[in-house]
C-alpha positions in Angstrom: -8.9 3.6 4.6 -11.2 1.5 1.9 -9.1 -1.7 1.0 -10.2 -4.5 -1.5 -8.8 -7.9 -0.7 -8.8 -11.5 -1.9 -9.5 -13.5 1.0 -7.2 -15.9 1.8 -6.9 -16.6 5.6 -10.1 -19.2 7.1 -11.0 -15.5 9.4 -10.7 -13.2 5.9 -12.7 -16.5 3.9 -15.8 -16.4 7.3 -15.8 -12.5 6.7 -17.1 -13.0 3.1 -19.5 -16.0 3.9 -20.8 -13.6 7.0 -21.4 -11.2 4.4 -23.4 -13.2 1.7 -25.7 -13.8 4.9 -26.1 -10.2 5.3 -26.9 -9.9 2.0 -29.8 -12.6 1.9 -30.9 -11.0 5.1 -30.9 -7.4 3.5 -33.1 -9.3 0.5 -35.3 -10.0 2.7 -36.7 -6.9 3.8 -36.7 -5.3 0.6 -40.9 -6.4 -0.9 -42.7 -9.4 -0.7 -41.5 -10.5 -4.3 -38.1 -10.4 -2.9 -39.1 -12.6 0.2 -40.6 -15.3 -2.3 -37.5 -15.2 -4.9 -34.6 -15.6 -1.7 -36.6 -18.3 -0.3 -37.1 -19.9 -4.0 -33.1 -19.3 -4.6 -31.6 -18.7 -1.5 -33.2 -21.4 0.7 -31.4 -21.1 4.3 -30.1 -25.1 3.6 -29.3 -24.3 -0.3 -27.5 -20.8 0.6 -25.6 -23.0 3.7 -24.4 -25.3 1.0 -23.0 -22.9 -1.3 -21.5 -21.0 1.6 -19.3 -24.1 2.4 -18.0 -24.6 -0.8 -17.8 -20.4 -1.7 -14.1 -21.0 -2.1 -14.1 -23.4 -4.1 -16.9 -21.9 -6.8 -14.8 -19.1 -6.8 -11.3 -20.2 -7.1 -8.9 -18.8 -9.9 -8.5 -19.1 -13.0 -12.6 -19.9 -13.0 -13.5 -17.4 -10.3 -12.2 -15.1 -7.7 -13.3 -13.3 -4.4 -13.2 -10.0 -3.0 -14.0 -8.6 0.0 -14.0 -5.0 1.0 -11.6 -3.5 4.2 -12.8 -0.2 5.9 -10.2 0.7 8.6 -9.7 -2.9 8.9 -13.3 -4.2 9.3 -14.9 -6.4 6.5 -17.9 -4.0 5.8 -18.6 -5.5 1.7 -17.8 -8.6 -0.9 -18.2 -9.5 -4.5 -17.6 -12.4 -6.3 -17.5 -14.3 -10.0 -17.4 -17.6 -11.5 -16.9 -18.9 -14.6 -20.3 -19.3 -17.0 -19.3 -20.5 -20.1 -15.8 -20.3 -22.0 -14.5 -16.8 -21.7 -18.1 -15.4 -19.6 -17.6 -14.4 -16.1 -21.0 -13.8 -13.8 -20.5 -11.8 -10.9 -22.8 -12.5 -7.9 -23.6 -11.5 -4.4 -21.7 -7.9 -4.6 -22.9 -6.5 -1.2 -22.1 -3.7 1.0 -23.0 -3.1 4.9 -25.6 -0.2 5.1 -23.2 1.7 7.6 -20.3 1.4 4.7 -22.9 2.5 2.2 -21.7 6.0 0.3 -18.0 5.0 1.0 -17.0 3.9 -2.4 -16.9 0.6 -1.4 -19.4 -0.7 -4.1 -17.6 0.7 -7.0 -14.2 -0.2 -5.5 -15.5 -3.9 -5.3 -17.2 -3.8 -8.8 -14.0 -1.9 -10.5 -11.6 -5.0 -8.6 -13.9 -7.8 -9.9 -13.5 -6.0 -13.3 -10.0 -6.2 -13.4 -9.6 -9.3 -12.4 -11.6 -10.5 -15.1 -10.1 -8.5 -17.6 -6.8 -10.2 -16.3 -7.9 -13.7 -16.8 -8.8 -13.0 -19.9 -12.1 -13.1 -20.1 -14.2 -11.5 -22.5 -17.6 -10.5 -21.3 -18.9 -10.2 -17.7 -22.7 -11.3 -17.3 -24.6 -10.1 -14.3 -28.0 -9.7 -12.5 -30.0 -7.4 -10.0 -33.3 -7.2 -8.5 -35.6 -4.1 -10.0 -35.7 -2.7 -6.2 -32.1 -2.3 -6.3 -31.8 0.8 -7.6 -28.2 2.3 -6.7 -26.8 -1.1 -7.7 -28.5 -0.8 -11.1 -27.2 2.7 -11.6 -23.6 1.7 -10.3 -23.5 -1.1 -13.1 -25.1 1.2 -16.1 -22.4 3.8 -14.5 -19.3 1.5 -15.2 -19.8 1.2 -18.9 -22.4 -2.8 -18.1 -25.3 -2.2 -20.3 -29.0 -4.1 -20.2 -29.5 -7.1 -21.7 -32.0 -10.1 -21.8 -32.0 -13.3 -19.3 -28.4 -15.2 -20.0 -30.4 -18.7 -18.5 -33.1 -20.3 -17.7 -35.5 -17.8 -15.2 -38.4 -19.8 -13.6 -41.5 -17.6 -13.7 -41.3 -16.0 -10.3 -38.9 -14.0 -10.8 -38.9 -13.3 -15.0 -40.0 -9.3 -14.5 -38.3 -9.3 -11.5 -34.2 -9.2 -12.4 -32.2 -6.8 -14.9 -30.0 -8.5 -16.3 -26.5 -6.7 -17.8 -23.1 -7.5 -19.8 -20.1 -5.7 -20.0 -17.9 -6.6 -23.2 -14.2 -6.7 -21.9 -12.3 -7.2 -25.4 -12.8 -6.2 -28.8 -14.9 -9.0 -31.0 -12.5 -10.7 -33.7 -13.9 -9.9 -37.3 -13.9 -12.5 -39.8 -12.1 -11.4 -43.4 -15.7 -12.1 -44.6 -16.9 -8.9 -42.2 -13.8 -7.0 -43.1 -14.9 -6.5 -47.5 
């Protein structure tokens, strides 16, 4: 039975770093692009660094974790942190490739959602490599649309990412809009 968790226990917590290695690992053997852009933004000391203080980045009300059960084995994870006031980014949603097909990517993706729609957030900002094609299709597929880069790209990777938003409330209009 598919399962999506916060992680709270230090064992559920090492399950989701574990993951995010997987994940750089799986990056890895996707195209030589890919090889340069993880070892330009994933460096094995940078990515260590950020994997000690994943909790913390991702702590409520600014972020949150998730990590997917499958008959009580950790098989995917997703994540989000704050932006900017009221923007979410979620990052590093990954699932095993023997877990692949079993809903788990939407179940982590819908969860994530959620949570930021319950924090009050209004827009979740997100990106993907071009090779990843079922991820791209999953995000289109759950209402996130295409949009240009939200930061600062360095040059190695500008035609590289895809880059979507999802609005999750409705935009205030002014009384000027209204007339």
């Amino acid at each position: 039975m598919l399962k999506i968790i916060e992680p709270e226990t230090p064992d559920q917590l090492n399950a989701v770093r574990r993951l995010c290695w997987d994940y750089r690992d799986f990056l890895l053997t996707l195209d030589e692009r890919s090889v340069q852009i993880v070892q330009t933004f994933y460096a094995k000391e940078k990515y260590a660094r950020l994997m000690d203080t994943l909790a913390a980045d991702h702590a409520p009300p600014d972020g949150g974790l998730k990590l997917a059960m499958l008959d009580g084995e950790p098989i995917g994870c997703g994540m989000f942190h704050t932006i900017a006031p009221g923007v979410a980014e979620i990052k590093r949603v990954y699932v095993r490739d023997t877990a692949r097909g079993s809903g788990a990517g939407r179940a982590i993706m819908l969860s994530l959602i959620e949570t930021c729609r319950d924090l009050g957030f209004d827009y979740i900002r997100m990106d993907t490599g071009k090779p990843l094609k079922a991820a791209t299709q999953l995000y289109l597929s759950l209402g996130f649309h295409l949009r240009g880069a939200y930061s600062e790209i360095p040059e190695i990777a500008r035609d590289y990412l895809l880059f979507f938003e999802m609005q999750l409330t409705e935009v205030k209009k002014s009384k000027d809009n209204d007339n």
